[in-house]
N, C-alpha and C positions, 0 to 999 in steps of 0.2 A: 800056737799063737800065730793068729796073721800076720803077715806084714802090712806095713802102708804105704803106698804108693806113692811117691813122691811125684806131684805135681808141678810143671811150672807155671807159675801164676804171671811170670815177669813182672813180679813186683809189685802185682797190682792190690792183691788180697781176693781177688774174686774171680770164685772157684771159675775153671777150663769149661764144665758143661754150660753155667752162665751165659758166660761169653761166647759159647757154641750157638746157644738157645737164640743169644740176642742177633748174631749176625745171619742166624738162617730166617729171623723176620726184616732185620735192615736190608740186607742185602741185594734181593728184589726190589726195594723201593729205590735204593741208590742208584742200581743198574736203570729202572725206569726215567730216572732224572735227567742221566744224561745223555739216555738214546733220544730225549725229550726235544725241543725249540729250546725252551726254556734252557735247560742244560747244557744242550749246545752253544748256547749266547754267551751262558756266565762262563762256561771253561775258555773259551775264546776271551773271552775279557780277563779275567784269571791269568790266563797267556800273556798278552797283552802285557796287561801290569807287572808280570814277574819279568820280562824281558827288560822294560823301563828301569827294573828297580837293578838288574843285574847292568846296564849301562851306566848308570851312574855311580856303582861302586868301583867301575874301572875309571 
């Protein structure tokens, strides 16, 4: 009798290869983004605003 392999899903319910599958198409496009202008701009703003928001909690 086989065994079965215990997977960690971390809880998500959907299966490891999935999730394999989905980030070797994401992943290229994300790294594109923010070697981008564009990308560049919004993480700098992103920066920005998280810096704001961490001043104000002090």
């Amino acid at each position: 009798m086989a065994r079965k392999r215990k997977v960690n899903d971390y809880g998500t319910g959907i299966p490891v290869h999935e999730v394999d599958a989905l980030a070797r198409i994401l992943l290229p496009k994300i790294q594109a983004f923010f070697e981008s202008e564009e990308g560049q701009r919004e993480f700098a703003e992103w920066k920005t605003q998280k810096e704001k928001n961490r001043t104000k909690q002090e």
